[in-house]
Every structure is written in C-alpha cells, then in structure tokens.
VMD Tcl script that builds the backbone (N, CA, C; Angstrom):
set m [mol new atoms 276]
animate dup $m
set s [atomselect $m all]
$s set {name element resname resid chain x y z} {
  {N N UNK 1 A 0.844 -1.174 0.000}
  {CA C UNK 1 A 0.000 0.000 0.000}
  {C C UNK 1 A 0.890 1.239 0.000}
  {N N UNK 2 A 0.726 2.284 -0.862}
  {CA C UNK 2 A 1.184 3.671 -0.747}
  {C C UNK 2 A 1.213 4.388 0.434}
  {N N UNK 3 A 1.820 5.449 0.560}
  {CA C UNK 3 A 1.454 6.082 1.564}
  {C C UNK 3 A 0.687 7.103 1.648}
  {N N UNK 4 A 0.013 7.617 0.862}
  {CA C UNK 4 A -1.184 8.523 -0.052}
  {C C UNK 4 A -2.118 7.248 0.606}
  {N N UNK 5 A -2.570 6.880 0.292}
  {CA C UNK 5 A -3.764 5.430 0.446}
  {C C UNK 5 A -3.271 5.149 1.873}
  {N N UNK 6 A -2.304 5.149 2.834}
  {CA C UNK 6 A -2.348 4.660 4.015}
  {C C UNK 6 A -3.264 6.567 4.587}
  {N N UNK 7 A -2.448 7.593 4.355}
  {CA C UNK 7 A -3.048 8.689 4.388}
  {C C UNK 7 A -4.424 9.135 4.485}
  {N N UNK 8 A -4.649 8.706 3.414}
  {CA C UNK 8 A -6.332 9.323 2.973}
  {C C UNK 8 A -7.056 7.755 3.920}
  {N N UNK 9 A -7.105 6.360 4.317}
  {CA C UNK 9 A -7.491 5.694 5.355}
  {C C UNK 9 A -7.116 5.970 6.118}
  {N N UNK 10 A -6.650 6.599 7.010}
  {CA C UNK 10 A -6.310 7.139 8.351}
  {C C UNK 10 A -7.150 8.406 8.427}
  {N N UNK 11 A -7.034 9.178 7.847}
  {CA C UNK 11 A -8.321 9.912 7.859}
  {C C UNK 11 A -9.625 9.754 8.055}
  {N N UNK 12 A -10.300 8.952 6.820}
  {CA C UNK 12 A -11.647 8.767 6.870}
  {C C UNK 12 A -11.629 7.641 8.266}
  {N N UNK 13 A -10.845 6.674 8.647}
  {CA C UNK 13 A -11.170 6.146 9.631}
  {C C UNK 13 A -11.480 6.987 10.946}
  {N N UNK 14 A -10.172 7.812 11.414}
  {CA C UNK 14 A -10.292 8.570 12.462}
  {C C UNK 14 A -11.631 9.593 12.175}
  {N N UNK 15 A -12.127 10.158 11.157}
  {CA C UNK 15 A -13.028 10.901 11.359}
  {C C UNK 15 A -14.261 10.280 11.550}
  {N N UNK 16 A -14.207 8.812 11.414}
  {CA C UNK 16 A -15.760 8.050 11.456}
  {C C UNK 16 A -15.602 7.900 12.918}
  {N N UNK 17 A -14.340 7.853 13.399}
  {CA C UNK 17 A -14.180 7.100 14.877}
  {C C UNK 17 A -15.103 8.203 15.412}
  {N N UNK 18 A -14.870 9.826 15.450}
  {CA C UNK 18 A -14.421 10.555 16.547}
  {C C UNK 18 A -16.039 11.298 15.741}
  {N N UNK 19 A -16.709 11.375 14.603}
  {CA C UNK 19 A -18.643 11.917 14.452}
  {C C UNK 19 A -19.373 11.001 14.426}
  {N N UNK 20 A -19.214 9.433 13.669}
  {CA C UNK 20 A -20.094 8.684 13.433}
  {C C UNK 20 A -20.429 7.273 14.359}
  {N N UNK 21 A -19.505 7.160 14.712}
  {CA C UNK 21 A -19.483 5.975 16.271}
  {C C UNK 21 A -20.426 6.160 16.746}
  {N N UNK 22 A -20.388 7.634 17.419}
  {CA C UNK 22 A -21.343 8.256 18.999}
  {C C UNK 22 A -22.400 7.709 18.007}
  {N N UNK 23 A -23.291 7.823 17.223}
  {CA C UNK 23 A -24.678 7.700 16.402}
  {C C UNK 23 A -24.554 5.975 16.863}
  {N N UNK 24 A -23.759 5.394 16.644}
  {CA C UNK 24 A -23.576 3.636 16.460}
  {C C UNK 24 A -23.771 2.984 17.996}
  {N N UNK 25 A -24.115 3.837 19.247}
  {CA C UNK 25 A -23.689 3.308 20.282}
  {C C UNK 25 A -24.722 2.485 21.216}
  {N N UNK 26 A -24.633 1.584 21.572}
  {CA C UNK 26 A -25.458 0.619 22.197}
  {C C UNK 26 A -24.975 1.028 23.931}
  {N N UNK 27 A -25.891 1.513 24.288}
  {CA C UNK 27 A -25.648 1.410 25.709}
  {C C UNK 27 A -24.224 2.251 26.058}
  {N N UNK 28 A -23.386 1.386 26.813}
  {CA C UNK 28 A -21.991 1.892 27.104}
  {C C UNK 28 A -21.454 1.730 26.135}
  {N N UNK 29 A -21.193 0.644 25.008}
  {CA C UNK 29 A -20.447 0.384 24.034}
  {C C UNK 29 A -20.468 0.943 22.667}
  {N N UNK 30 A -19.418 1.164 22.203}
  {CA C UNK 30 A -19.574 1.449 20.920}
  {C C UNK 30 A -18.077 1.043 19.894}
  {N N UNK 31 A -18.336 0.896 18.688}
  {CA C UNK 31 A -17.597 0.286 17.625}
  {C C UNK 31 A -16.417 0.941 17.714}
  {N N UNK 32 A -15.478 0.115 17.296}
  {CA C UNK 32 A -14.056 0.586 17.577}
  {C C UNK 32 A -13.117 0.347 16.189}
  {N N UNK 33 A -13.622 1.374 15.096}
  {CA C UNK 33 A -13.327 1.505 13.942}
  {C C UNK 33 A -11.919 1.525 13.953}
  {N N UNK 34 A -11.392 2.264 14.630}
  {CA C UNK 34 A -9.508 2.388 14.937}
  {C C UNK 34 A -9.140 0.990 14.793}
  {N N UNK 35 A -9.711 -0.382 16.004}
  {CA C UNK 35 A -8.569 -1.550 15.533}
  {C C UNK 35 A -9.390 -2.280 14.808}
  {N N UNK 36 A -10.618 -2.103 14.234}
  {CA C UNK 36 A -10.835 -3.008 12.886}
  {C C UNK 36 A -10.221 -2.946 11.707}
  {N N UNK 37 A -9.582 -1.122 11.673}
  {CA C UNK 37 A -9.183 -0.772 11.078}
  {C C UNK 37 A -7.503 -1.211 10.677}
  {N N UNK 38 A -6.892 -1.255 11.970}
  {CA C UNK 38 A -5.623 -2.151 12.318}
  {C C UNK 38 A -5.506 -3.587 11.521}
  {N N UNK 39 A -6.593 -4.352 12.081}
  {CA C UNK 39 A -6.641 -5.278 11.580}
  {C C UNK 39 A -6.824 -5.538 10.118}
  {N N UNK 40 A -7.523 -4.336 9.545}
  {CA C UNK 40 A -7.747 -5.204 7.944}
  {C C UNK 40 A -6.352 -4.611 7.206}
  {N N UNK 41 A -5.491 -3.038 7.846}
  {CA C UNK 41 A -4.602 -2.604 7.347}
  {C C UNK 41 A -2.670 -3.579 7.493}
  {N N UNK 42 A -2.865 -3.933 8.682}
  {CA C UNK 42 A -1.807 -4.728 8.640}
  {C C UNK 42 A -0.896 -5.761 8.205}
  {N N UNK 43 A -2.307 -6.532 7.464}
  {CA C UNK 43 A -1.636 -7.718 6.557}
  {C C UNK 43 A -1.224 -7.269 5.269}
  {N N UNK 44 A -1.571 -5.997 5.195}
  {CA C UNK 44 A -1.438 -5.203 3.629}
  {C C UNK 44 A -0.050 -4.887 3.943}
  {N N UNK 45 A 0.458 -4.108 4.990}
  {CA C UNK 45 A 1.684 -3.542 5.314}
  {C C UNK 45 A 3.101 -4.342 4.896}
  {N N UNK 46 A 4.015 -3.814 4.770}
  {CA C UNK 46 A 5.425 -4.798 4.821}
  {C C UNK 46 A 6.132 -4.191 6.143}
  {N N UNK 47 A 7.067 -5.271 6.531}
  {CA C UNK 47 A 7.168 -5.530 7.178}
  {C C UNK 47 A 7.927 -4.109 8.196}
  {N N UNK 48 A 8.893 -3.768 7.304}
  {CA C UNK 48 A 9.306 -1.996 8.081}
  {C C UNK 48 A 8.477 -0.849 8.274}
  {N N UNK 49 A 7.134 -1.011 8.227}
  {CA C UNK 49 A 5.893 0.177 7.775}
  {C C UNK 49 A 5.169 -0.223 9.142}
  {N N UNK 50 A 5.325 -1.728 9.653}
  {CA C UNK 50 A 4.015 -2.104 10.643}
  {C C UNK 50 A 3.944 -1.697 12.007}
  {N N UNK 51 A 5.360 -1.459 12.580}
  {CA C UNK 51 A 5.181 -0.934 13.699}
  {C C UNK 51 A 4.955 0.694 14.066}
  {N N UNK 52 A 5.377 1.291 12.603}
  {CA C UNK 52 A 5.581 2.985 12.905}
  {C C UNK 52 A 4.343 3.186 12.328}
  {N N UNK 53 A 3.388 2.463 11.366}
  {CA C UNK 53 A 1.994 2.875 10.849}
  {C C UNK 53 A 0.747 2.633 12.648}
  {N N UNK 54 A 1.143 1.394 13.212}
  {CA C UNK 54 A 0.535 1.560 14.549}
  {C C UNK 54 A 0.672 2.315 15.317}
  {N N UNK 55 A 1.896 2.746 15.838}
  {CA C UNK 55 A 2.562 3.245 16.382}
  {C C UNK 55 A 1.977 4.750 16.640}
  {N N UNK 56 A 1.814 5.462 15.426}
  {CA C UNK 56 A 1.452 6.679 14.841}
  {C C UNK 56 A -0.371 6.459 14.885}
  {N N UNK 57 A -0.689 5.745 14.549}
  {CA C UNK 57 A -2.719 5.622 14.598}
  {C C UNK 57 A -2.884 5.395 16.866}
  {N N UNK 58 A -1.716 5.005 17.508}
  {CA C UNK 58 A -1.409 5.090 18.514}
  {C C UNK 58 A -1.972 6.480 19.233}
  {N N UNK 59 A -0.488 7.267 18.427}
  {CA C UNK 59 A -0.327 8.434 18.748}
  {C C UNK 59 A -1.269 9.074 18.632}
  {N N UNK 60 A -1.906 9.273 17.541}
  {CA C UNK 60 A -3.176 10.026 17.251}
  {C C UNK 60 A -4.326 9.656 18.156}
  {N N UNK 61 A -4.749 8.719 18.327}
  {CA C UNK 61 A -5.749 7.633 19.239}
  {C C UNK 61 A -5.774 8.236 20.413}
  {N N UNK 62 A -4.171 8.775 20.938}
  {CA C UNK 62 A -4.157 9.261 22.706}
  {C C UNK 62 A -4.099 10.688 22.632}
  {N N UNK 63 A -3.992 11.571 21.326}
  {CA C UNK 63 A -4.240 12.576 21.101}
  {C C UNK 63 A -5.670 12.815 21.670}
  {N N UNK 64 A -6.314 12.148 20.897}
  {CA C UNK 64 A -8.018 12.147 20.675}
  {C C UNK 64 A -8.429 12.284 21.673}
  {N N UNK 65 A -7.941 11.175 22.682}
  {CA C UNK 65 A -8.845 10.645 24.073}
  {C C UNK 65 A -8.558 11.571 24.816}
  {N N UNK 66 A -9.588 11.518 25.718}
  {CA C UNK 66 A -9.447 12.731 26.802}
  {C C UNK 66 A -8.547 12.075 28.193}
  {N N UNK 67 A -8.222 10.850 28.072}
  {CA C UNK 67 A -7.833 10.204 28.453}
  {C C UNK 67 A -5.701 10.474 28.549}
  {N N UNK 68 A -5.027 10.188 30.024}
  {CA C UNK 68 A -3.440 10.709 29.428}
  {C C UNK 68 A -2.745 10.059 27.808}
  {N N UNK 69 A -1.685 10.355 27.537}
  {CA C UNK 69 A -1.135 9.746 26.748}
  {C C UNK 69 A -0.279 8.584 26.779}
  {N N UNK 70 A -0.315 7.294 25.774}
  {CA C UNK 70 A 0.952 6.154 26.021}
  {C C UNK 70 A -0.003 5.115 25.834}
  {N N UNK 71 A -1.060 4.970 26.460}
  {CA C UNK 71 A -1.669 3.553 26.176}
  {C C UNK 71 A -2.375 2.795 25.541}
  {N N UNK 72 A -2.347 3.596 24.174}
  {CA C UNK 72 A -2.949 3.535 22.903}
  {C C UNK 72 A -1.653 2.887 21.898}
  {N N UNK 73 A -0.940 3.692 21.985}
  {CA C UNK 73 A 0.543 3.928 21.360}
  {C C UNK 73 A 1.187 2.503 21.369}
  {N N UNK 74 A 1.280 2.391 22.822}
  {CA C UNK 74 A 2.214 1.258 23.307}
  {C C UNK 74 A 1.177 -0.158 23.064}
  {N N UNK 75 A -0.305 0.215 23.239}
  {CA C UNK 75 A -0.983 -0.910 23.080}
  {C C UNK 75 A -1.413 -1.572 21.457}
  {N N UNK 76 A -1.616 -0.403 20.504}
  {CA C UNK 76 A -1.704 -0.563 19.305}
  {C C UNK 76 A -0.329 -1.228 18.525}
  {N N UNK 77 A 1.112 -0.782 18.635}
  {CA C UNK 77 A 2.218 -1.554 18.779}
  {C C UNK 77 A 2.207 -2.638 18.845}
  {N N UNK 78 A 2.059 -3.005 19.816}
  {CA C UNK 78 A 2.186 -4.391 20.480}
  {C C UNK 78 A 1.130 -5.332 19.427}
  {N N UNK 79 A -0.159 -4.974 19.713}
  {CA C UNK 79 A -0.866 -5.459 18.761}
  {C C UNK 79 A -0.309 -5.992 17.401}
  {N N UNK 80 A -0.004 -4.432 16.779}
  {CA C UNK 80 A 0.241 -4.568 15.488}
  {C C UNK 80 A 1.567 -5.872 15.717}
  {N N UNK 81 A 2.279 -5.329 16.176}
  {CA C UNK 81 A 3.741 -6.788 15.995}
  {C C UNK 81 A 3.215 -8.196 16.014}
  {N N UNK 82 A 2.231 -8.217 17.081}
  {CA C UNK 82 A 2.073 -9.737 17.355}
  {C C UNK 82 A 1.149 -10.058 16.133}
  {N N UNK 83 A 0.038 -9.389 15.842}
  {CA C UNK 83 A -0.447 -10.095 14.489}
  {C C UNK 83 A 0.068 -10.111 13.114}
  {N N UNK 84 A 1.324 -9.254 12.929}
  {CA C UNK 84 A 2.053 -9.177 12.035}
  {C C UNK 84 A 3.056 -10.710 11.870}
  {N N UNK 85 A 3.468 -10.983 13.131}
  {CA C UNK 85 A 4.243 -11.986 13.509}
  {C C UNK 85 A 3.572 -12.978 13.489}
  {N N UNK 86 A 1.840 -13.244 13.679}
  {CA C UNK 86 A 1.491 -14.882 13.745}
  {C C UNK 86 A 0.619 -14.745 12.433}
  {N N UNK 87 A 0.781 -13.757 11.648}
  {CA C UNK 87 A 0.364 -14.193 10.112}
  {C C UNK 87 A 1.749 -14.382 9.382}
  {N N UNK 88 A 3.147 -14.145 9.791}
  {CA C UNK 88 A 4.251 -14.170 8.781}
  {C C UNK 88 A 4.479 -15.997 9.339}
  {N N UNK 89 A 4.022 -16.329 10.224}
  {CA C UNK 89 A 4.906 -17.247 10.214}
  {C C UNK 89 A 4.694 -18.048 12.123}
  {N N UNK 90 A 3.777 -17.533 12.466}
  {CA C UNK 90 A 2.962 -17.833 13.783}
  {C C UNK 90 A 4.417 -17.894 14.805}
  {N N UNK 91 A 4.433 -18.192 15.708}
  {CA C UNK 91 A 5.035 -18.455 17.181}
  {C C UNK 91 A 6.336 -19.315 17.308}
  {N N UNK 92 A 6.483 -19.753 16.431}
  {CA C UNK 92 A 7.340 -20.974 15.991}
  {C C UNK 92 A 8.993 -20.305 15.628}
}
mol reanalyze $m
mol bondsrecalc $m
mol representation Tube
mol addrep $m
C-alpha cells in the first residue's frame, strides 16, 4: 500500500471514529473503527511500515482521548507486531 492510500485511510477512519461511532452506540459500548481498522490494514503492510503505521494511529488515538497519553501507542504496537508476527509465520 502507498502512503497517499495509508493517508487518505487514516483519515476517513479517524473521522468516522471521533462523528459517526457516537450515532452507532449501544448502551456503554460502541464500535471501535480504529482496531478493525488495524486489523484489515496490517496484513497489507510490509514488514518496516508495521510498527511505525501503529505506532502513529497510537499516537493520534491518545491525542483524541481525553484520556493521558501512552496507552494507545504502546498498546496498538504491540498489537500490530504480534499479528504481524502470527500471520508471517505464527510463534514458531
């Protein structure tokens, strides 16, 4: 994937997260477009792009929240590596 096309999806995702969610919300819960979004973007990624493309949707993520900063960042990371790692080639 380009980085124009990682660009312009990081956008429309974060902007669905942060107007169109609140409309989507059941009770306490609501859809969490950010790591579905992770998930369908990562297997697309190579392999030097996967931790700094999380990393950065991280950053932005703890921007957003009203919440401190780091545990988006560090948690989206992590994420991203480990499913990067058990689709290249699982645990082994």
């Amino acid at each position: 994937m380009k980085i124009w096309q990682l660009v312009i999806v990081t956008y429309v995702i974060f902007v669905a997260q942060t107007s169109v969610v609140s409309l989507l919300e059941i009770g306490e819960s609501r859809p969490q477009l950010i790591v579905m979004g992770l998930l369908v973007l990562i297997p697309t990624l190579s392999a030097r792009w996967v931790i700094p493309f999380a990393a950065a949707w991280g950053l932005i993520s703890d921007a957003l929240a009203p919440s401190g900063l780091g545990i988006d960042l560090v948690g989206f990371s992590t994420f991203a590596f480990a499913l990067w790692h058990l689709q290249r080639g699982g645990i082994y």
